[in-house]
N, CA, C and O atoms as a DFTB+ gen file, in Angstrom:
708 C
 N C O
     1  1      -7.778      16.192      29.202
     2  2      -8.478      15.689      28.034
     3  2      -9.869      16.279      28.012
     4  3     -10.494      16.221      29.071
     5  1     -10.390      16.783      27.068
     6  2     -11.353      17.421      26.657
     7  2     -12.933      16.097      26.830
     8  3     -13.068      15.336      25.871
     9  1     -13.689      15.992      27.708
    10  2     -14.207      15.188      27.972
    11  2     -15.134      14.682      26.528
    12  3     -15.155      13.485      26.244
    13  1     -15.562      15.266      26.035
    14  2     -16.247      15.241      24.583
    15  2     -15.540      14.549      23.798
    16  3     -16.066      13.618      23.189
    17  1     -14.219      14.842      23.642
    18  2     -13.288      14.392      22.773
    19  2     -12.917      15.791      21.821
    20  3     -13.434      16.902      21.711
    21  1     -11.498      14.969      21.078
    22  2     -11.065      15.921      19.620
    23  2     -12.157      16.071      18.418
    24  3     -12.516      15.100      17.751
    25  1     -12.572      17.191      18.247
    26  2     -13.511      17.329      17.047
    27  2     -13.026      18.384      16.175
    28  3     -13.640      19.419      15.916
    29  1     -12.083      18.108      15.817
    30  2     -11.533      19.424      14.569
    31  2     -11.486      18.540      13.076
    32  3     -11.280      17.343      12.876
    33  1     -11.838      19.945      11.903
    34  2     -12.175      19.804      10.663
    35  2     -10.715      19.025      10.262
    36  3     -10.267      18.364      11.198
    37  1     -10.182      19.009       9.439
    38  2      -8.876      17.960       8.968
    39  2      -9.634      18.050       7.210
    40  3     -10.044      17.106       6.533
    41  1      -9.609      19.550       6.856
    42  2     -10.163      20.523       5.666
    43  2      -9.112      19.852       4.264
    44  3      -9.437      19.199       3.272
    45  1      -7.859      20.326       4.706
    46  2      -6.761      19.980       3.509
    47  2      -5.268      19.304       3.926
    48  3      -4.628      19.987       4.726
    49  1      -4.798      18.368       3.595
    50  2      -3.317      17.932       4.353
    51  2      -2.671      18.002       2.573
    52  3      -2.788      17.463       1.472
    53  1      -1.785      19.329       3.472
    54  2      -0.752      20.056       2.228
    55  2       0.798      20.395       3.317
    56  3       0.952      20.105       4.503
    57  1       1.306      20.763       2.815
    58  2       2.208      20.767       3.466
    59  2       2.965      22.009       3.718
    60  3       4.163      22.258       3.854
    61  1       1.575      22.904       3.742
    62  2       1.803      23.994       5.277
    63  2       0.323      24.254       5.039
    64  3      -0.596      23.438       5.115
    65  1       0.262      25.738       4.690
    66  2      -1.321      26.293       5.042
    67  2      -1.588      26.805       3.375
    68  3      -0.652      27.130       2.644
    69  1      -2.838      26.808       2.999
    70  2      -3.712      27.264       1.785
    71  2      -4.618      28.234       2.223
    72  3      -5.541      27.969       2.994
    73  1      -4.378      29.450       1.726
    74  2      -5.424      30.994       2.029
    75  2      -6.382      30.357       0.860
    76  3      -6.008      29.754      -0.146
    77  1      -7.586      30.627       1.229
    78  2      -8.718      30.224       1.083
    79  2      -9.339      30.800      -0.224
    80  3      -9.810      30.393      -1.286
    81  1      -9.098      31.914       0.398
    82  2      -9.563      33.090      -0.763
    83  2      -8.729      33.194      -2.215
    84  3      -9.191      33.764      -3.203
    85  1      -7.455      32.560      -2.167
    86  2      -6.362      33.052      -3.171
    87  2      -5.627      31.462      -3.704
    88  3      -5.124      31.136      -4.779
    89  1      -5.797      30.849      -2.662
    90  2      -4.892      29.557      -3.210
    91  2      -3.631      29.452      -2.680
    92  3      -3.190      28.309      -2.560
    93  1      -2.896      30.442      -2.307
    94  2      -1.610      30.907      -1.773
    95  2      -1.512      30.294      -0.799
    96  3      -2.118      30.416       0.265
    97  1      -0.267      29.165      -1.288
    98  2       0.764      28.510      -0.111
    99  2       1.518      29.406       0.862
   100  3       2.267      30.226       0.330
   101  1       1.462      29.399       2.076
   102  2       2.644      30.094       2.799
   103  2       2.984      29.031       3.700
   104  3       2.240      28.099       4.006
   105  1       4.150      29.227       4.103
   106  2       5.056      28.259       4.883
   107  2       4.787      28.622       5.870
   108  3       4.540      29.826       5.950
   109  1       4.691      27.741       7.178
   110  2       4.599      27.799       8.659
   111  2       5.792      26.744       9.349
   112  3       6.524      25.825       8.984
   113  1       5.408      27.673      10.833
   114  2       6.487      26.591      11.950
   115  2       5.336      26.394      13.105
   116  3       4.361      26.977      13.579
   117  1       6.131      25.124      13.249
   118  2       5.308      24.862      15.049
   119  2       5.938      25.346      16.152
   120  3       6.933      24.651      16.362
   121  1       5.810      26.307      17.037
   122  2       6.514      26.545      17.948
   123  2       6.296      25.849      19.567
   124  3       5.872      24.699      19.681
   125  1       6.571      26.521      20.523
   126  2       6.391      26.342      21.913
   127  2       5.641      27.672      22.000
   128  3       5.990      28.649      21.339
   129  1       4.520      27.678      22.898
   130  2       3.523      28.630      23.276
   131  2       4.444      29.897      24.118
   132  3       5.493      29.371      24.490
   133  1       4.406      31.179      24.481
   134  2       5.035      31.427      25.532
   135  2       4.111      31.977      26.337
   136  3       3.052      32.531      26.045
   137  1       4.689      31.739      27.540
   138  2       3.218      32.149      28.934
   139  2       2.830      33.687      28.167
   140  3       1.718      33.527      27.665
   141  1       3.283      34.989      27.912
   142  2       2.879      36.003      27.816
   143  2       1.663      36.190      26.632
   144  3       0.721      36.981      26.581
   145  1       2.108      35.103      25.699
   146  2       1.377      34.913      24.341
   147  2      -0.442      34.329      24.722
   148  3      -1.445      34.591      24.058
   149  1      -0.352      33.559      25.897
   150  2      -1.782      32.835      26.368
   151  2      -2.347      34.567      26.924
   152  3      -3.477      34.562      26.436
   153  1      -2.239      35.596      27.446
   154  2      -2.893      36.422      27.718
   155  2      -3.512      37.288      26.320
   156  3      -4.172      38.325      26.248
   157  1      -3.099      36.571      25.509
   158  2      -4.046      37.196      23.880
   159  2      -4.927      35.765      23.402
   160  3      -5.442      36.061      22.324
   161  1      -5.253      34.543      23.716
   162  2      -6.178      33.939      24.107
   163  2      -7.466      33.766      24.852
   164  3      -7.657      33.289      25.971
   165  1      -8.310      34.261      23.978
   166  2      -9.711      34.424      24.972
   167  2     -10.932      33.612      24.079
   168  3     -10.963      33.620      22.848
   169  1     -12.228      32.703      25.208
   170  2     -12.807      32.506      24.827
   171  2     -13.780      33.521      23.903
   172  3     -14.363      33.203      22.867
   173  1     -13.795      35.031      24.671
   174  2     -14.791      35.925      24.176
   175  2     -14.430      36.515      22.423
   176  3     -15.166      37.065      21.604
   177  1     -13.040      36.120      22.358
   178  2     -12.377      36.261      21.036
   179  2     -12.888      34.982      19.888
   180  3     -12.451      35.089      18.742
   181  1     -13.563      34.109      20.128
   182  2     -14.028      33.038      19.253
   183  2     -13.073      31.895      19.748
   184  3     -13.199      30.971      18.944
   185  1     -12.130      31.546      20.772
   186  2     -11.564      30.306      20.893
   187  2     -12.068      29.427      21.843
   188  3     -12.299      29.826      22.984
   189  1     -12.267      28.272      21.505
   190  2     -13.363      27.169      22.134
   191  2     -13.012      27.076      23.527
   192  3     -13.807      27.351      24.426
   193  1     -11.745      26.665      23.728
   194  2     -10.766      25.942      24.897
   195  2     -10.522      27.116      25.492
   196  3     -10.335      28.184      24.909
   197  1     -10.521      26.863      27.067
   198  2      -9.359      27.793      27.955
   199  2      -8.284      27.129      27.823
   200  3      -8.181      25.947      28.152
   201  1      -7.429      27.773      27.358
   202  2      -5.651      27.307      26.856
   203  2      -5.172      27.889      28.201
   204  3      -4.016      27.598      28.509
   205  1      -5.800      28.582      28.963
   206  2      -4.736      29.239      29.851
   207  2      -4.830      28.137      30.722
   208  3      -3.698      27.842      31.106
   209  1      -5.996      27.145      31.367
   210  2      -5.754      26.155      32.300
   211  2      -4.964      25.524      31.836
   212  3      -4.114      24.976      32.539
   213  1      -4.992      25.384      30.372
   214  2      -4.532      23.764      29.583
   215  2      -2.861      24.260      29.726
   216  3      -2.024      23.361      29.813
   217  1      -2.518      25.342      29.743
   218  2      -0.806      25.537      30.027
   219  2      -0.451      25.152      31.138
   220  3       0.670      24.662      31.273
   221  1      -1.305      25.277      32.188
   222  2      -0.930      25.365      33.281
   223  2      -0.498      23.523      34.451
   224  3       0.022      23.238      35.530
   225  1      -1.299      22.651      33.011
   226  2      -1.299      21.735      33.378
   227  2      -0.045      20.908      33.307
   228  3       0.828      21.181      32.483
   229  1       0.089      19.725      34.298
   230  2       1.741      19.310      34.436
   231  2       2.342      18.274      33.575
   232  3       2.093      17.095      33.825
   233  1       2.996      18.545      32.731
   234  2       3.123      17.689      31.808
   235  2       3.162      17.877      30.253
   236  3       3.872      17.451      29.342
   237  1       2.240      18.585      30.344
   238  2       1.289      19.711      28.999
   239  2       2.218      20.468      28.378
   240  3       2.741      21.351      29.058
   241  1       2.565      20.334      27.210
   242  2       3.298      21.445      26.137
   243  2       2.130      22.199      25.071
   244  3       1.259      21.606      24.434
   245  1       2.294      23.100      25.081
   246  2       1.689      23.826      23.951
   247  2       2.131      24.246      22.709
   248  3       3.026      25.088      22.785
   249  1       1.837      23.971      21.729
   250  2       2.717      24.789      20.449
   251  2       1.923      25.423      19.862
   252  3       0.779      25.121      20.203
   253  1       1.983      26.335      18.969
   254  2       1.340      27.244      18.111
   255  2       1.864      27.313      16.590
   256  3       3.033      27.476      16.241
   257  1       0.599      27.134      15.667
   258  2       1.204      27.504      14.324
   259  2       1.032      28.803      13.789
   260  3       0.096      29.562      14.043
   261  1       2.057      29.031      12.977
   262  2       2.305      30.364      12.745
   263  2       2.607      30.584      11.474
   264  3       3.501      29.751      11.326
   265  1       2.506      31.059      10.563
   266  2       3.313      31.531       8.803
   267  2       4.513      32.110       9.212
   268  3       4.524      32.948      10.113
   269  1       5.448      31.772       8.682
   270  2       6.793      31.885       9.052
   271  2       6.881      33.553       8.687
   272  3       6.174      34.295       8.005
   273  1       7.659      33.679       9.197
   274  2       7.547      35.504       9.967
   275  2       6.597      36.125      10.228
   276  3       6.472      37.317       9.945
   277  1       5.929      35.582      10.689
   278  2       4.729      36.165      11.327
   279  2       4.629      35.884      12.881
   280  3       5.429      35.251      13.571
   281  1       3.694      36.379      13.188
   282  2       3.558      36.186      15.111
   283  2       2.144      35.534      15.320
   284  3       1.901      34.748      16.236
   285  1       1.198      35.961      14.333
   286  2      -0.249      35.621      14.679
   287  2      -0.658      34.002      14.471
   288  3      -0.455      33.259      13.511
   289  1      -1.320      33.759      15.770
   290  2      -1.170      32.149      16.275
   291  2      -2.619      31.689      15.089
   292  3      -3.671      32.322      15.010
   293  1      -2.202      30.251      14.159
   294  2      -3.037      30.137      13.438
   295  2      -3.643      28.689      14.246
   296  3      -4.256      28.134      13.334
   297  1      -3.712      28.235      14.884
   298  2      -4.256      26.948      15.480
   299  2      -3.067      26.733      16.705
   300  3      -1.913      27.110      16.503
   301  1      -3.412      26.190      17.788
   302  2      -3.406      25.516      19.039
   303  2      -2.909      24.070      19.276
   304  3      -3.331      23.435      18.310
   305  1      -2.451      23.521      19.815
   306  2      -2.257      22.366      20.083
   307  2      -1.206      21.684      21.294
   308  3       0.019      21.669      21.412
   309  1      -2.519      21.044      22.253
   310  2      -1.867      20.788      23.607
   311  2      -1.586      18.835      23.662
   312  3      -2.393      17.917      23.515
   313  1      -0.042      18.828      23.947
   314  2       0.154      17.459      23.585
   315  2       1.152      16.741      25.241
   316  3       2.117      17.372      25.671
   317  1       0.864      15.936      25.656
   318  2       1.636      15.275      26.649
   319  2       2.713      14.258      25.908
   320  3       2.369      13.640      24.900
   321  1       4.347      14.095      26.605
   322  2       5.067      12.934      25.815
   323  2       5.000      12.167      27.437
   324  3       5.318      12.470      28.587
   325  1       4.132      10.532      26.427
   326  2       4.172       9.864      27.727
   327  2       5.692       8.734      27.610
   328  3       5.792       7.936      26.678
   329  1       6.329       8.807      28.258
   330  2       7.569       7.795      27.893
   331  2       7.360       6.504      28.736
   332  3       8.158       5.620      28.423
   333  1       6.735       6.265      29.448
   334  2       6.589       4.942      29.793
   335  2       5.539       4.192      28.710
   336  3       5.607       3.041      28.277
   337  1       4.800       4.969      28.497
   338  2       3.611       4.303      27.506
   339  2       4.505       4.524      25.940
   340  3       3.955       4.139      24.908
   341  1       5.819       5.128      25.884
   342  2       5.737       5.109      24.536
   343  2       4.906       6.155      23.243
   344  3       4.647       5.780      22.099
   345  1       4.698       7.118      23.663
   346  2       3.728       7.775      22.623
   347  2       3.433       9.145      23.237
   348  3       3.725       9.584      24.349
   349  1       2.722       9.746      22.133
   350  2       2.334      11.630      22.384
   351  2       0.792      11.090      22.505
   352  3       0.134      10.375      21.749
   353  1       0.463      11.739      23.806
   354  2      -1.121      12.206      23.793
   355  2      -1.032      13.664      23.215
   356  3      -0.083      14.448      23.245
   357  1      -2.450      13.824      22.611
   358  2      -2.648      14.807      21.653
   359  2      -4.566      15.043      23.165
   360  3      -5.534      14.283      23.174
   361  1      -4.402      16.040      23.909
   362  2      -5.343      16.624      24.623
   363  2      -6.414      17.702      23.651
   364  3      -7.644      17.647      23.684
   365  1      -5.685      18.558      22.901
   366  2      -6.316      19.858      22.699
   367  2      -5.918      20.369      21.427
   368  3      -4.697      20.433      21.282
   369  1      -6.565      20.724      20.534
   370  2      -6.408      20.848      19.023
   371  2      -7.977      22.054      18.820
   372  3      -9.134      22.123      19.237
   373  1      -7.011      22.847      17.885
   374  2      -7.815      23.839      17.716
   375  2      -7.511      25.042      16.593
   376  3      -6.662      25.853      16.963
   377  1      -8.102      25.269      15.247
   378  2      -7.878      26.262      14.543
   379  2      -8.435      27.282      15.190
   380  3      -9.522      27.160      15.755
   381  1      -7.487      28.829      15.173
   382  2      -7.872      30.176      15.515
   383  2      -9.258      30.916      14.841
   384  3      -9.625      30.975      13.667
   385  1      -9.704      31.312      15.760
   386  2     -11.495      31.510      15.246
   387  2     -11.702      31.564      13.994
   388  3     -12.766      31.158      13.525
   389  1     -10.615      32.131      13.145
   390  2     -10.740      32.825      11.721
   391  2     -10.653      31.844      10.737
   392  3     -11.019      32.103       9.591
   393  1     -10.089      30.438      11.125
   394  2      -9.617      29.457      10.541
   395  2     -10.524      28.145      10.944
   396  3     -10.064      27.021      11.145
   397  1     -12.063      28.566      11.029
   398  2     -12.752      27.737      11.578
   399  2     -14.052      27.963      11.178
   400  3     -14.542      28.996      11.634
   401  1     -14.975      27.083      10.228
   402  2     -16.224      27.182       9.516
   403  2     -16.213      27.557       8.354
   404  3     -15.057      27.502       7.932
   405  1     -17.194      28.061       7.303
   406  2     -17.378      27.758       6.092
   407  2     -16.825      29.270       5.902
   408  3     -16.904      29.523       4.700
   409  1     -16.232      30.509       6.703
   410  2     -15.571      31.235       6.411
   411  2     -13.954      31.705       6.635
   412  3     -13.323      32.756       6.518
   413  1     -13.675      30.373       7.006
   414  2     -12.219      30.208       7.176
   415  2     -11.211      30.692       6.160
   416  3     -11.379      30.752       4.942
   417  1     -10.165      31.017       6.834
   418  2      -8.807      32.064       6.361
   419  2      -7.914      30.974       5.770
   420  3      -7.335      31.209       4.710
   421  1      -7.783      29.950       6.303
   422  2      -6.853      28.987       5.611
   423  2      -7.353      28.078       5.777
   424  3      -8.370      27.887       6.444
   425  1      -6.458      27.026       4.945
   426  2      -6.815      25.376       5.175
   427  2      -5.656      24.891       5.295
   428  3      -4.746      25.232       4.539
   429  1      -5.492      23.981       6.302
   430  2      -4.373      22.750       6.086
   431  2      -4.156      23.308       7.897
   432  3      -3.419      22.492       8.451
   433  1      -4.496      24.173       8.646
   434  2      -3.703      24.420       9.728
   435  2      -4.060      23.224      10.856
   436  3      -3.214      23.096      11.741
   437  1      -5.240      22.328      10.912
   438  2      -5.251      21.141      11.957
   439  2      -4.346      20.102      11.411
   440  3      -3.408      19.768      12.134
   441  1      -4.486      19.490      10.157
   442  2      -3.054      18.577       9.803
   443  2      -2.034      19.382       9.509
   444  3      -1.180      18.730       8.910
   445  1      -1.626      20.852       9.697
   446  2      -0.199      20.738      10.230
   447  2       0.114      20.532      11.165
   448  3       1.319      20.325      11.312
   449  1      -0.804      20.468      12.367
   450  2      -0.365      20.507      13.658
   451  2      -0.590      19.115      14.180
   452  3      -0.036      18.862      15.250
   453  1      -1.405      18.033      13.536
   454  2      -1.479      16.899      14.028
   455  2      -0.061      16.067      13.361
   456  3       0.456      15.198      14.063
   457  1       0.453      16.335      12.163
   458  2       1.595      15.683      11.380
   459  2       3.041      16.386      12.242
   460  3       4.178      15.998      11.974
   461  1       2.743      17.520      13.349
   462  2       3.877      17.963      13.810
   463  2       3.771      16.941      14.998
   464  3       4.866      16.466      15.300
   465  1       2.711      16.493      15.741
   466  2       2.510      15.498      16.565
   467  2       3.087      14.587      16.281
   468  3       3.871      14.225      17.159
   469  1       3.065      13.801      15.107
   470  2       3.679      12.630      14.338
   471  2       5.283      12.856      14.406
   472  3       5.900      11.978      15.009
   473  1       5.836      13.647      14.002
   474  2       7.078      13.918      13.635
   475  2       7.722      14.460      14.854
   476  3       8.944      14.603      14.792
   477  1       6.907      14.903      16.340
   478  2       7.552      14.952      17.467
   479  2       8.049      13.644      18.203
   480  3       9.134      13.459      18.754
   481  1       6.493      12.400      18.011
   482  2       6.494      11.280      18.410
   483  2       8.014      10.403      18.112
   484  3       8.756       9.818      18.901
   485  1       8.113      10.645      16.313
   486  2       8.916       9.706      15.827
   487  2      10.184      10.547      16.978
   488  3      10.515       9.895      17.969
   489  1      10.662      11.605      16.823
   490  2      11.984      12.301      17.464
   491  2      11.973      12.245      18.421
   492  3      12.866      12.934      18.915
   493  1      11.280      11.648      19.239
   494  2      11.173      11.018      20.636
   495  2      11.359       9.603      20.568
   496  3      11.720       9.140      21.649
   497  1      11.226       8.732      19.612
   498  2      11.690       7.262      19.721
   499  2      10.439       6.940      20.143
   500  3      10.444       6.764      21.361
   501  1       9.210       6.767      19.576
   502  2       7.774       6.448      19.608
   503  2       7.243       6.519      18.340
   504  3       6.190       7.040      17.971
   505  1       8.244       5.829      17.600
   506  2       7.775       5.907      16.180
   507  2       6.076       6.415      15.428
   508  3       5.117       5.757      15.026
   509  1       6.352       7.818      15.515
   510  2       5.042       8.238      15.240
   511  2       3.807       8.109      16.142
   512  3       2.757       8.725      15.956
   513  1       4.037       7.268      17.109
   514  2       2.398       6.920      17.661
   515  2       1.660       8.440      18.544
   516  3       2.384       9.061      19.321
   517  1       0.642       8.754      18.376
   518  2      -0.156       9.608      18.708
   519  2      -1.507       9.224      19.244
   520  3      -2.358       8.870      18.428
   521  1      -1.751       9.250      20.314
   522  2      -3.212       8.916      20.587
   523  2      -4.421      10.422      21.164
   524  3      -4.106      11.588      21.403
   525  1      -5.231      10.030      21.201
   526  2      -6.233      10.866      21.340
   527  2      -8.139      10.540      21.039
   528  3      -8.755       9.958      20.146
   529  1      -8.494      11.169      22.135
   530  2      -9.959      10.383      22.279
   531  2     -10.981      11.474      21.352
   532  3     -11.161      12.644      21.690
   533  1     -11.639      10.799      20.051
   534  2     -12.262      11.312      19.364
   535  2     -13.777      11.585      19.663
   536  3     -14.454      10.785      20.309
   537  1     -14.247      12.703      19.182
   538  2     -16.121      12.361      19.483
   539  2     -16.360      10.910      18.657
   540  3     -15.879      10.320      17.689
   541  1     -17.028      10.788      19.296
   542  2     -17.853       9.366      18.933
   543  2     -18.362       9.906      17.315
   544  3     -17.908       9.084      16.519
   545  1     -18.794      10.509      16.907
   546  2     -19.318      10.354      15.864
   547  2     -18.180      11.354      14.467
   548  3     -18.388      11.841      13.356
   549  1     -17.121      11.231      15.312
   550  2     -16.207      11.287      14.343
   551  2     -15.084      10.658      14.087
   552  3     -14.127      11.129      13.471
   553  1     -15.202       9.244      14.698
   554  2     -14.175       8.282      14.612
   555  2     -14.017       7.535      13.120
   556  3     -12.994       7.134      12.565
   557  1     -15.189       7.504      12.750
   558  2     -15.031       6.868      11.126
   559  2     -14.213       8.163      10.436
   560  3     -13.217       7.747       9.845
   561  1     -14.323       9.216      10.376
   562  2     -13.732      10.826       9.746
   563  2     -12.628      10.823       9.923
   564  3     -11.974      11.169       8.940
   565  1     -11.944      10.509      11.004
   566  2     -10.530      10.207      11.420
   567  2     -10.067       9.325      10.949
   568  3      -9.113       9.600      10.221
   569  1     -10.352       8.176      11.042
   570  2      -9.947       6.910      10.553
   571  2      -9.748       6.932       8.888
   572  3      -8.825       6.321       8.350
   573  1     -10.738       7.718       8.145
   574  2     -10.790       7.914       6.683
   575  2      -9.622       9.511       6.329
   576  3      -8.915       9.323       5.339
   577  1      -9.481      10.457       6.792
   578  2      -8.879      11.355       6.767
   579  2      -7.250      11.440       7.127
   580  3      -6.280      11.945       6.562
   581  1      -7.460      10.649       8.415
   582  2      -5.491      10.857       8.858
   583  2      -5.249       9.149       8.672
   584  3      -4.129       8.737       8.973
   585  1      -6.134       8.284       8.248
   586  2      -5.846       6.756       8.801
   587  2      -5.495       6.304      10.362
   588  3      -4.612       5.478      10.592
   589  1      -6.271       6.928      11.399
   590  2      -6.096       6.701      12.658
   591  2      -7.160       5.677      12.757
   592  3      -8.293       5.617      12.279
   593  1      -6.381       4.788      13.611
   594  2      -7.368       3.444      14.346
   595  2      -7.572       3.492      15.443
   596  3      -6.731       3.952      16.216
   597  1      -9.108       2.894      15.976
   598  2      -9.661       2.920      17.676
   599  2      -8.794       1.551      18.114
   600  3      -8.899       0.400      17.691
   601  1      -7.727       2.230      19.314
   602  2      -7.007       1.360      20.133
   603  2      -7.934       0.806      21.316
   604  3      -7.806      -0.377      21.630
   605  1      -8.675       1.451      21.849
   606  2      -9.149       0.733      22.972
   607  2     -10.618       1.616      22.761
   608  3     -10.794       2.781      22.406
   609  1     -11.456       0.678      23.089
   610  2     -13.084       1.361      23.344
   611  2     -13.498       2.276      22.013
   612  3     -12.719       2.437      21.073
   613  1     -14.758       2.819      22.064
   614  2     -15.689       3.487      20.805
   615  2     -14.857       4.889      20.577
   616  3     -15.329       5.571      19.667
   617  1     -13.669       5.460      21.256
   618  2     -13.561       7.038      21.305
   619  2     -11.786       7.180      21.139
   620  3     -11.128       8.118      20.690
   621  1     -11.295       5.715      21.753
   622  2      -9.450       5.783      21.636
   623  2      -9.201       5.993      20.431
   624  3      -9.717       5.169      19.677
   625  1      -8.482       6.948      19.858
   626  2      -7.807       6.345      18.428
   627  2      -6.072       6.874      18.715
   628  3      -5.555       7.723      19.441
   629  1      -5.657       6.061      17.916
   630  2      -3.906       6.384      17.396
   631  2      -3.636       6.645      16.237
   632  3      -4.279       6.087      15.348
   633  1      -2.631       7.544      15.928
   634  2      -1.898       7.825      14.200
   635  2      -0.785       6.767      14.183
   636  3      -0.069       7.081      15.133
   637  1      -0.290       5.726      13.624
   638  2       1.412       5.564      13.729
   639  2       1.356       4.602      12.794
   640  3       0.324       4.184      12.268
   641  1       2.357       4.276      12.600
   642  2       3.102       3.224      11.339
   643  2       3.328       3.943      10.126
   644  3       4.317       4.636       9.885
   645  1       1.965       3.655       9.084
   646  2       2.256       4.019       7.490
   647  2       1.425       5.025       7.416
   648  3       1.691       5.699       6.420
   649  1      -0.059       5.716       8.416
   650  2      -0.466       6.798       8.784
   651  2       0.200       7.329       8.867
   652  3       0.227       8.008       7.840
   653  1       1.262       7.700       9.740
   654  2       1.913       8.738      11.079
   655  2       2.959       8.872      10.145
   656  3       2.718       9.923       9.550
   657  1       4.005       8.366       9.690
   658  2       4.797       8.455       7.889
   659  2       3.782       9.157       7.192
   660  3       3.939      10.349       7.458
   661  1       2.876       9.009       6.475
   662  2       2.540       9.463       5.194
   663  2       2.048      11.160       6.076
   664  3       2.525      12.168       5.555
   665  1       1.265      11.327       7.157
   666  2       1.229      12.973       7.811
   667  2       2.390      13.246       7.824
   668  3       2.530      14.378       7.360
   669  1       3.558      12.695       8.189
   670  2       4.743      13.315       8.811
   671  2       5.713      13.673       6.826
   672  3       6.499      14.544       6.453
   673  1       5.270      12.856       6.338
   674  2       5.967      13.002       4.933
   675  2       5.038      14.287       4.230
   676  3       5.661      15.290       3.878
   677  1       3.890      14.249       4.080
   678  2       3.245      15.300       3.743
   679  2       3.283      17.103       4.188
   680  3       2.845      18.027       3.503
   681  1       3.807      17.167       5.250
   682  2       4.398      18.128       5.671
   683  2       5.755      18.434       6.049
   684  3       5.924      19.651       6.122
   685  1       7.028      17.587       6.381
   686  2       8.060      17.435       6.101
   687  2       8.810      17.125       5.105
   688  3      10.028      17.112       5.280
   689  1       8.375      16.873       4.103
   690  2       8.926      16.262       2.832
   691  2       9.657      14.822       3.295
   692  3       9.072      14.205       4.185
   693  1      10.571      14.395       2.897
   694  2      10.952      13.005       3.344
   695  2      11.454      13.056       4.238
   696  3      12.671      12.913       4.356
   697  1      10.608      13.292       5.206
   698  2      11.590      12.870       7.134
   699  2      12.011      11.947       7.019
   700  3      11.515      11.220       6.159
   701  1      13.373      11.359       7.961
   702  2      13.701      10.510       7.932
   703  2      13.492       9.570       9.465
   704  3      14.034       9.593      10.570
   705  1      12.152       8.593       8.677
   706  2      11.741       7.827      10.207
   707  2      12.427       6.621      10.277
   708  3      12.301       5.895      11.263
């Protein structure tokens, strides 16, 4: 867990990605990371996180979003399934340098990847629940943006119920939870 907490933009929730410049919908998938793919991950390239520890960690899945036939990774996202607790921790979230600040390439790529969280949770029998520790001074932003609530202390929050449905419907069309 990122000691600071999750601090990513949550720009547009559409249901894939919006090029910035044009308006143009293109369709994406969430994949599984593959070890060879983390050696084109570098901080000196504009990416915040070392992803290469965060793979390495036990427990830890990585996925990557992508525009469907394409290869080039558009955002990050490192998630644990805890099954005794019931739910996906969400560790590590991150749009690709290009997809990050007031000159960003697309929009919508952090809520695709947090609504793929949602829709992993539910297909695990954790009906949607997602947790993850926010910066402190972006817990009201969360709470107003995805409808996530602080479960425990100033920084816990969770997605699930009629939140974690309406992300998971917004990018799946009518999943069936």
């Amino acid at each position: 867990m990122s000691r600071s907490g999750i601090a990513i933009e949550i720009d547009k929730i559409i249901n894939s990605i919006e090029r910035v410049s044009t308006g143009e919908i293109l369709q994406t998938n969430v994949e599984l990371v593959e070890w060879p793919e983390m050696k084109l991950i570098h901080k000196k390239d504009g990416w915040n996180f070392n992803w290469k520890r965060e793979c390495k960690i036990p427990g830890r899945c990585l996925y990557k979003l992508v525009i469907k036939g394409r290869s080039e990774i558009q955002g990050l996202l490192s998630l644990e399934l805890k099954k005794n607790e019931q739910l996906i921790e969400m560790h590590l979230i991150e749009n690709a340098p290009w997809n990050q600040g007031k000159k960003k390439a697309f929009y919508g790529v952090a809520a695709n990847l947090i609504a793929f969280a949602c829709k992993l949770s539910y297909e695990a029998g954790f009906e949607g629940y997602v947790v993850f520790t926010a910066k402190t001074d972006l817990v009201n932003y969360y709470a107003e943006q995805m409808g996530a609530q602080l479960v425990q202390g100033r920084q816990r929050m969770g997605i699930f119920g009629t939140a974690a449905k309406k992300l998971v419907n917004s990018h799946y069309g009518n999943f069936k939870v």
